[in-house]
C-alpha positions in Angstrom: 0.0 0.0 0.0 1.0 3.3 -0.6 2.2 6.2 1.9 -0.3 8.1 0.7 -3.4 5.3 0.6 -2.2 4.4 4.2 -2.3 8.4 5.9 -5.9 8.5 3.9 -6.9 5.0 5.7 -6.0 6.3 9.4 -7.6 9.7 8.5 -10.6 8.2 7.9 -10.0 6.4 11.0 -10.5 9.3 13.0 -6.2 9.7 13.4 -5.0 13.2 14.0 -2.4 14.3 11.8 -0.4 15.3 14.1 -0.3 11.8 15.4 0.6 10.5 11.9 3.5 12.6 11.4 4.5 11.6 15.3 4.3 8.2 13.8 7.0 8.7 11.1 4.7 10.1 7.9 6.0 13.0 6.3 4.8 15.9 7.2 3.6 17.4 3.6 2.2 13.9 2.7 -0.3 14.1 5.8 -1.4 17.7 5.1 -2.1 17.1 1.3 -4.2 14.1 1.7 -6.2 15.8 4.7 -6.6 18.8 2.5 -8.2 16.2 -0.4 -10.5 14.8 2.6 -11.9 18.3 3.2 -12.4 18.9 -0.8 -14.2 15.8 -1.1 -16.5 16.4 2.0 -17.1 19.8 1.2 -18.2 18.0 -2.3 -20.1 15.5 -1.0 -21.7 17.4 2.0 -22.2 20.9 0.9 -23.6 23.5 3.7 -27.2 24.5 2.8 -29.7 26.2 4.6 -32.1 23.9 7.1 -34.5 23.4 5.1 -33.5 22.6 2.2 -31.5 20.2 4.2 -33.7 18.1 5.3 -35.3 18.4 1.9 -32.1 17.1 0.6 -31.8 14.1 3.1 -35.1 12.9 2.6 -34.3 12.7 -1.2 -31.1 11.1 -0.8 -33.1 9.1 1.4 -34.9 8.0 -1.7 -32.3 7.3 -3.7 -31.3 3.3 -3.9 -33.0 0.5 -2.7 -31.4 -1.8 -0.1 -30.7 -4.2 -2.7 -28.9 -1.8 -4.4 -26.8 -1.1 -1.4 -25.5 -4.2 -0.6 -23.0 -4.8 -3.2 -22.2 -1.6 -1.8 -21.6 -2.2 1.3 -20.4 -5.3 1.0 -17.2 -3.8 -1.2 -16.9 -1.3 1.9 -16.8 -4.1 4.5 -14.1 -5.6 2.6 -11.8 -2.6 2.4 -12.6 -1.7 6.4 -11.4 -5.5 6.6 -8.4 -5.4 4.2 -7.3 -1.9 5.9 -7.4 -3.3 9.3 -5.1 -6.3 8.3 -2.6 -3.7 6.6 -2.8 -1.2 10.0 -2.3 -4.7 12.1 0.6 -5.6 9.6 2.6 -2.3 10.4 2.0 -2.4 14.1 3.4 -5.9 13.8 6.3 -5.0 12.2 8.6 -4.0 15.0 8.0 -7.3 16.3 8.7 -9.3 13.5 11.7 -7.4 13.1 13.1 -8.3 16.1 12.3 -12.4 15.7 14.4 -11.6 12.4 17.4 -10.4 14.6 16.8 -13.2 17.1 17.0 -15.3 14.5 19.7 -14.3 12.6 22.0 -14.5 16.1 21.3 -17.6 17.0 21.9 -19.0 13.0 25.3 -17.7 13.5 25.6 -18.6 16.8 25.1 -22.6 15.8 26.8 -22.4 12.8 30.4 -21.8 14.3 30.1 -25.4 15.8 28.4 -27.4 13.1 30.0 -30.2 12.2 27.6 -30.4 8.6 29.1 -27.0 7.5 32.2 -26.8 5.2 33.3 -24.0 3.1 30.1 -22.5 3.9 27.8 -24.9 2.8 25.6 -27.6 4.4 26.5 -31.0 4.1 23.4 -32.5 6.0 21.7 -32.8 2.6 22.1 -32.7 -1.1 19.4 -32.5 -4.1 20.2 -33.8 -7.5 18.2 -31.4 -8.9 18.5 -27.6 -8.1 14.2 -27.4 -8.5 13.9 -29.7 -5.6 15.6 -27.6 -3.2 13.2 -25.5 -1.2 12.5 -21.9 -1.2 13.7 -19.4 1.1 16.6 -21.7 3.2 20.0 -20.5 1.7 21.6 -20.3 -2.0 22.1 -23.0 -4.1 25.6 -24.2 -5.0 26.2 -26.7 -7.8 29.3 -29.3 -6.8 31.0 -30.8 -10.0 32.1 -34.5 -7.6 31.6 -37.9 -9.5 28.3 -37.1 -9.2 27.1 -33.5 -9.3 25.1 -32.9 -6.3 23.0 -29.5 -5.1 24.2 -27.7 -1.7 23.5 -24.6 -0.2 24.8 -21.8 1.6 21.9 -21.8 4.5 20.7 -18.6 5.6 20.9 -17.7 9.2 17.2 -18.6 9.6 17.5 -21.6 8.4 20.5 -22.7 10.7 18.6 -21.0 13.8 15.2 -24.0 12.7 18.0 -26.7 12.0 17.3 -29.7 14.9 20.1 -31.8 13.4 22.4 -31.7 16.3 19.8 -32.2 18.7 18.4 -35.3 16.6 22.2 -36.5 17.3 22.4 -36.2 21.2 18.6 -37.6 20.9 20.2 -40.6 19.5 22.9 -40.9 21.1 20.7 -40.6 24.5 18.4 -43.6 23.3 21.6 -45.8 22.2 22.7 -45.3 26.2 19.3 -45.9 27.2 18.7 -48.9 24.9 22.1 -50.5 26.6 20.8 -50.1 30.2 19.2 -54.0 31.3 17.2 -51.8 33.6 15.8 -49.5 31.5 12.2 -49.2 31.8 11.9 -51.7 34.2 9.9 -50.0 36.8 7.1 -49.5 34.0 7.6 -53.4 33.2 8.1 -55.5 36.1 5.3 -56.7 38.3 6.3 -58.5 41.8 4.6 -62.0 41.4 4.4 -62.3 45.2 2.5 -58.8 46.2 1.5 -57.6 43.2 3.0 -54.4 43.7 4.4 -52.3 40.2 7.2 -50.4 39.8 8.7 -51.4 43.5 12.2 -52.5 42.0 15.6 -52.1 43.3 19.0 -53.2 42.2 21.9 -54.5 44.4 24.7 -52.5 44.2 28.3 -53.2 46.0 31.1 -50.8 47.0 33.8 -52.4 45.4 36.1 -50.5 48.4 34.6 -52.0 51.1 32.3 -54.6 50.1 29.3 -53.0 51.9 26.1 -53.8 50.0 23.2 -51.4 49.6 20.2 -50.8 47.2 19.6 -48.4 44.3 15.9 -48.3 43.3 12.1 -47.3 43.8 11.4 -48.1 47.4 7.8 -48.2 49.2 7.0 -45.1 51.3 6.5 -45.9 55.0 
């Protein structure tokens, strides 16, 4: 939308100009459009004398029948809606601004310990096509290897989203787990005897002193 289309949208809103110009608009822009709002009223509402007034407002009155008016008002409701999305867009865009800067700090943050970057470009993942890499995550780089393969050069944004190195530790977590003879035992094991669940405790000896003790879930007193 244009400067001009946007200081007409919060005039009509019932903005002052001085708060537009407070708000960044130029100052000449503001008083040009509000002078073409007062033309155009003066136009549309001229001052007449009472009586003819009313004269006039009853035949205006007549003028269009509600089915006439609804295309009408319809068209209105949809540029009232479309002007609020625009007003709420540029309110928004401090904040979005500053998720871009987040975003952008923590890309270059990760990217100085990645092991999947090299010469600047990803290695996590290759296209043999450059049409199948997506929009928006980082340049593409043709590699001439025995067989030409499709990097990129990630953009900060796109390092900042990357879970690849938390994927890693999640695996290597679940390979420690998956080695553990006791792992999810207390979910699994049911005491024959008292019926009791999840009551488990393993034997463990000081290899010191020889003194014996147990490491588990006990019963509360």
């Amino acid at each position: 939308m244009k400067v001009t289309q946007h200081v007409e949208h919060l005039l009509r809103q019932g903005r002052k100009p001085r708060e537009l110009v407070e708000l960044g608009f130029p100052k000449s822009v503001v008083s040009r459009v509000r002078r073409q709002l007062r033309e155009e009223e003066a136009i549309l509402h001229p001052k007449v004398p009472k009586g003819k007034a009313d004269a006039k407002t009853r035949s205006q009155a007549s003028v269009g029948s509600p089915m006439e008016m609804a295309p009408i008002q319809q068209k209105l409701a949809s540029l009232e809606s479309a002007f609020q999305k625009v007003d709420n867009l540029v309110k928004a865009l401090p904040e979005m601004a500053a998720l871009a800067a987040a975003a952008h700090e923590l890309g270059a943050h990760k990217r100085e310990d990645c092991p999947y970057q090299e010469d600047g470009l990803c290695i996590l993942q290759t296209w043999p096509d450059q049409r199948e890499i997506p929009q928006g995550i980082g340049e593409p780089v043709l590699v001439e290897e025995e067989k030409p393969n499709w990097y990129i050069k990630p953009s900060y944004f796109y390092c900042a989203m990357c879970t690849a190195l938390l994927e890693g530790r999640m695996d290597d977590v679940e390979s420690e787990v998956s080695g553990d003879p006791l792992a999810g035992a207390k979910y699994q094991i049911t005491c024959e005897s008292c019926g009791s669940k999840g009551l488990i405790a393993a034997a463990i000896k000081c290899t010191k002193c020889g003194r014996e003790t147990y490491w588990g879930w006990l019963p509360k007193k």
